[in-house]
C-alpha positions as CSV (number, residue, x, y, z in Angstrom):
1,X,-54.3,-19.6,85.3
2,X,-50.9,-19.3,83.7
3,X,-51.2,-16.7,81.1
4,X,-49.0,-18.5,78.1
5,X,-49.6,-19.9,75.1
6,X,-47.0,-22.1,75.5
7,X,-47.7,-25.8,76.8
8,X,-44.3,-26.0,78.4
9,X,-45.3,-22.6,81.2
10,X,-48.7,-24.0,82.3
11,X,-49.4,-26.6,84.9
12,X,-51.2,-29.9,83.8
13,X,-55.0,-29.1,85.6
14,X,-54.1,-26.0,83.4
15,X,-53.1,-28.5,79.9
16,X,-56.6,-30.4,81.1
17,X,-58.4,-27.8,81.2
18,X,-57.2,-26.2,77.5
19,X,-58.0,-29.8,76.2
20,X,-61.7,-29.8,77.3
21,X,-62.5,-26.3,75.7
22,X,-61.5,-28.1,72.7
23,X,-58.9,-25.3,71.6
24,X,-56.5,-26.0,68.7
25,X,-52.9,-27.3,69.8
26,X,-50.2,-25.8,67.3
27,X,-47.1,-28.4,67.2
28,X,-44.1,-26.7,65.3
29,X,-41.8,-29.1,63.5
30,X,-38.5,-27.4,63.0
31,X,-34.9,-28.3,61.9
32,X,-31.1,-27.6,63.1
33,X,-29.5,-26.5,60.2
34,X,-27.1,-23.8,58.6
35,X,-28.4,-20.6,57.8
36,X,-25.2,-19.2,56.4
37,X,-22.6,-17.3,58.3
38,X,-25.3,-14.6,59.4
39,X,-27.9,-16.5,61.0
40,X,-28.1,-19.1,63.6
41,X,-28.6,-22.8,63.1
42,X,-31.8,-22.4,65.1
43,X,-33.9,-20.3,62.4
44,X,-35.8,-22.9,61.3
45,X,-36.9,-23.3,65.6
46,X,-37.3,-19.8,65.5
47,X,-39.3,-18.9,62.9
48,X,-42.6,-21.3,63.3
49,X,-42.5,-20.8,67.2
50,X,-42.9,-17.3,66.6
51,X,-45.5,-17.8,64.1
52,X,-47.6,-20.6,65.7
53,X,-47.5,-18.3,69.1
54,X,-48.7,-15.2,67.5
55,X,-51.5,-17.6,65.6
56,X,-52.7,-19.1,69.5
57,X,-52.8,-15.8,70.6
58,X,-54.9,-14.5,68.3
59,X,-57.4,-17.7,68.1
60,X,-56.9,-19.1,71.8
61,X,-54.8,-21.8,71.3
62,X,-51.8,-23.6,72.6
63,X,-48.3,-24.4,71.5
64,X,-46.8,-28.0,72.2
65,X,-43.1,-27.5,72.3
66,X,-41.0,-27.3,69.0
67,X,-40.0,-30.5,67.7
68,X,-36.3,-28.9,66.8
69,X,-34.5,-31.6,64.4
70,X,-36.1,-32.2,61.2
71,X,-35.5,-34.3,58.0
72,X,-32.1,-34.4,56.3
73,X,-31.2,-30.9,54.5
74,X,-31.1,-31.3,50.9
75,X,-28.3,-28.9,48.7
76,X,-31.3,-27.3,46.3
77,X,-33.2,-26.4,49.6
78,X,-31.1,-26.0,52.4
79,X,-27.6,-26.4,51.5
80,X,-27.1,-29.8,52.4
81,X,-25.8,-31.9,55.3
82,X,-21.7,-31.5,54.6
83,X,-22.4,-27.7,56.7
84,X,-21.2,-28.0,60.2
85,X,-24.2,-28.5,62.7
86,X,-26.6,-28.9,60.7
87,X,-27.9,-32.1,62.6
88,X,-31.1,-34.1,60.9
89,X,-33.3,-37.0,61.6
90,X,-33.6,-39.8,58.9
91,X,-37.1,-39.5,57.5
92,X,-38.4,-42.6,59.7
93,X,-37.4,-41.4,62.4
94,X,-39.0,-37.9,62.1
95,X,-42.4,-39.2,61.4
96,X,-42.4,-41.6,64.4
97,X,-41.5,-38.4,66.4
98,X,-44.1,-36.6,64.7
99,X,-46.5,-39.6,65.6
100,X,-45.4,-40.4,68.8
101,X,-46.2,-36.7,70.0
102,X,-49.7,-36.3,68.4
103,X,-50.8,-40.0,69.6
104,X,-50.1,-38.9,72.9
105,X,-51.5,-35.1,73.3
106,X,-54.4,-37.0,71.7
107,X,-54.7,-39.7,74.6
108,X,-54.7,-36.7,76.9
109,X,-57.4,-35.2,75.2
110,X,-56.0,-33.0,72.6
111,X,-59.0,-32.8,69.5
112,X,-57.4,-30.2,67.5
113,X,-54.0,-30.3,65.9
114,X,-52.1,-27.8,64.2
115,X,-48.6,-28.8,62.5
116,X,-46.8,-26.2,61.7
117,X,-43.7,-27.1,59.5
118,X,-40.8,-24.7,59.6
119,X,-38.2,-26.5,57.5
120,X,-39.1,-27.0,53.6
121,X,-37.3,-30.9,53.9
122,X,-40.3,-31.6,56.5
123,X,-43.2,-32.1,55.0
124,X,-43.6,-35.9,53.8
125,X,-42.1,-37.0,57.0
126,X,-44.4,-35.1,59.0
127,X,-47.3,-36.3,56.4
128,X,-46.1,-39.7,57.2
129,X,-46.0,-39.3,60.8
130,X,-49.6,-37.5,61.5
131,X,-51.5,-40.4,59.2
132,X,-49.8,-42.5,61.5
133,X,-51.0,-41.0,64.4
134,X,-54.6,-40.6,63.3
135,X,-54.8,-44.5,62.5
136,X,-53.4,-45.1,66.0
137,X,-56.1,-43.0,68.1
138,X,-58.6,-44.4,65.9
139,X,-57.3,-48.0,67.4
140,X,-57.3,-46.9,70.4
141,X,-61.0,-45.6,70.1
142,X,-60.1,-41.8,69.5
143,X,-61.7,-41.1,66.4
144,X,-62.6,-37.4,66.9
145,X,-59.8,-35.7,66.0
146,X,-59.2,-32.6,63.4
147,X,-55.8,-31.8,62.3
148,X,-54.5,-29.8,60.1
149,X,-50.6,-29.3,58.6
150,X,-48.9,-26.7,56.9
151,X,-46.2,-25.0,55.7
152,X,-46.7,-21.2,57.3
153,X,-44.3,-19.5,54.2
154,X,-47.3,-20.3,51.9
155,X,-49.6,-18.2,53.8
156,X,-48.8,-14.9,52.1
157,X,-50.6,-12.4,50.4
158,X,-49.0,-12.1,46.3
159,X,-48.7,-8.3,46.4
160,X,-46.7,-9.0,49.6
161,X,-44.0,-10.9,47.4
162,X,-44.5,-8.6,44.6
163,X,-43.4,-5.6,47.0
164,X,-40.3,-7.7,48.1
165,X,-39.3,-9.1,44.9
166,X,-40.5,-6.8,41.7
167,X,-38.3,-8.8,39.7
168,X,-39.8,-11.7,40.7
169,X,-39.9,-14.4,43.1
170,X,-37.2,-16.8,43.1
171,X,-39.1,-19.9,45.3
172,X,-39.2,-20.6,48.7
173,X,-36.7,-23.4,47.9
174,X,-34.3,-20.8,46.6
175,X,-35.1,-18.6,49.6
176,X,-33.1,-20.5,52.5
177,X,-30.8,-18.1,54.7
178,X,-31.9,-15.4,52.6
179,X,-34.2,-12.1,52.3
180,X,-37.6,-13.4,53.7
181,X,-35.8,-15.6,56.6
182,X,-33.3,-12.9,57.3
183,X,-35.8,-10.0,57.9
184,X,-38.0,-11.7,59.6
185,X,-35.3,-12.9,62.0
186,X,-34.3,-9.4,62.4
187,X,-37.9,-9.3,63.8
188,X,-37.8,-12.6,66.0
189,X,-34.2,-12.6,67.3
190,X,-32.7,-9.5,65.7
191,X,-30.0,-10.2,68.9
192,X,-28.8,-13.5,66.3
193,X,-28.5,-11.4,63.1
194,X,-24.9,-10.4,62.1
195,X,-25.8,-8.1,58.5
196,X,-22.2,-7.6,58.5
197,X,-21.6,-11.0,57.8
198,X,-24.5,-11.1,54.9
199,X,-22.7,-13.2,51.8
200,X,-22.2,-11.9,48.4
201,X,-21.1,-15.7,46.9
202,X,-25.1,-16.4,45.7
203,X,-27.9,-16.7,44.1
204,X,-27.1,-21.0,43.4
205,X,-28.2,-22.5,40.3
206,X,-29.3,-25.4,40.5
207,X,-30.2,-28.1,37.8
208,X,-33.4,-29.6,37.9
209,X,-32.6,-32.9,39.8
210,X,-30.4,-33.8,42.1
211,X,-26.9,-35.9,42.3
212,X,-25.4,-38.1,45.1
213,X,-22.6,-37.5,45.6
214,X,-23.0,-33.2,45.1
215,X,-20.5,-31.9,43.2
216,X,-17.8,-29.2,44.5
217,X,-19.1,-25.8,44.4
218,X,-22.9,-26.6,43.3
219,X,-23.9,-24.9,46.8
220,X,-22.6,-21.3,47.3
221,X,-19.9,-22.1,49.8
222,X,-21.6,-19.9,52.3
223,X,-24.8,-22.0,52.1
224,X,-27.3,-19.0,51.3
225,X,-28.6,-20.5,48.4
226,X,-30.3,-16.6,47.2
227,X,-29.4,-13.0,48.2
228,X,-29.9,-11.8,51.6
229,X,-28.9,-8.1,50.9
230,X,-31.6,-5.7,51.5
231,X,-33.4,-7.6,54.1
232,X,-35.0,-5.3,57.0
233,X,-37.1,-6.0,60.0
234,X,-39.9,-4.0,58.0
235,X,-40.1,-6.7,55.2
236,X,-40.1,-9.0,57.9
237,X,-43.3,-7.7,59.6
238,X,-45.0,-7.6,56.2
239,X,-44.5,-11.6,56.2
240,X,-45.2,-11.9,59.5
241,X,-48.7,-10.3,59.8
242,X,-49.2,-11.9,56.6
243,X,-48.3,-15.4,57.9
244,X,-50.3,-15.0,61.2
245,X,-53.7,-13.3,60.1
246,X,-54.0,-16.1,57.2
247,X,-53.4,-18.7,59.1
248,X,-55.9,-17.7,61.8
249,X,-58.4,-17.4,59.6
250,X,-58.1,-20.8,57.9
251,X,-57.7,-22.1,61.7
252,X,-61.4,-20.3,62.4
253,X,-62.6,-21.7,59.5
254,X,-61.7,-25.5,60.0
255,X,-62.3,-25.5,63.8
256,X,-65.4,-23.3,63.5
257,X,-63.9,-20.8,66.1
């Protein structure tokens, strides 16, 4: 047997015989968005595939192939859709992705889901989009499956954050393009890091709604909506053994693994 955790490297008597051992499928739900002029337009691919991966390892699961467009980046969270290449799906769309892909793993036997959302614009759609799912197994006489969705940036330990900010964290919001997605990209794919190129033009202030259209210069014109400065592939590790060790145990604890 193929030794991967990744769907896409194994053979389907291989995918058959994953789904009747009952092991937890992790499906990461990404985006293709600006990261600023530092970091690719993939980190929001990146960053859950690395996470979900490390999670199967460690629990015996499998990892269905990153979904890599997500919902339309908003300015308070992600700098906003006017940034060249950043490429979205309208909301609909993103959930009938979302259930189209878990209806199907489900008709081939897949019991156990884990969504894994790596874009903070996400997570309604993909709400949306696993409901729908669920009701449409259930039609079709499937009405045994677990699944569970989250966001892998709140599985953190506090003194983590207190050690990267001691002045206090800004948000995860906030954090787009900046320290906690630039050091643990230095981790991930250090090879798409350019620190030279790390802006200065932040942190955004935002009011507390938003405006159509967005008026000029409410987004930092580099797009990193917080500071990146001071971000090493050490605080990167922190978050990332944080990230996989609490989400394998609350994967344990629902599946009973």
């Amino acid at each position: 047997m193929t030794d991967s955790v990744f769907m896409a490297e194994i053979t389907w008597p291989e995918f058959d015989a994953k789904t009747r051992a009952k092991v937890p499928f992790f499906l990461p739900v990404g985006a293709t968005e600006q990261h600023g002029p530092h970091l690719p337009l993939g980190v929001d691919v990146y960053l859950p595939t690395h996470v979900a991966a490390k999670v199967a390892a460690e629990v015996g699961g499998l990892v269905a192939p990153t979904i890599p467009y997500g919902y339309k980046s908003q300015p308070r969270s992600g700098g906003g859709q006017a940034f060249p290449g950043t490429t979205s799906l309208a909301a609909h769309t993103l959930s009938l992705v979302v259930r189209d892909v878990v209806h199907d793993l489900g008709l081939h036997g897949v019991r156990r889901f884990v969504i894994v959302n790596g874009h903070f614009e996400n997570t309604w759609p993909i709400i949306e989009g696993l409901d729908l799912a669920i009701r449409e197994l259930r039609r079709d006489g499937i009405d045994d499956v677990t699944a569970m969705r989250l966001e892998y940036w709140d599985f953190v330990h506090r003194q983590t954050l207190d050690r990267l900010f001691p002045e206090g964290f800004p948000g995860t919001d906030l954090e787009h393009a900046s320290l906690l997605e630039t050091s643990m990209m230095l981790v991930v794919r250090p090879d798409l890091v350019d620190m030279e190129k790390v802006p200065s033009d932040g942190p955004a202030r935002f009011p507390t709604y938003d405006r159509t259209p967005v008026p000029p210069g409410m987004v930092p014109a580099s797009g990193v909506l917080a500071r990146a400065q001071g971000s090493t592939a050490e605080k990167g590790q922190w978050l990332i053994d944080d990230h996989v060790s609490l989400i394998a145990a609350a994967v344990r604890r629902e599946f009973g693994l």
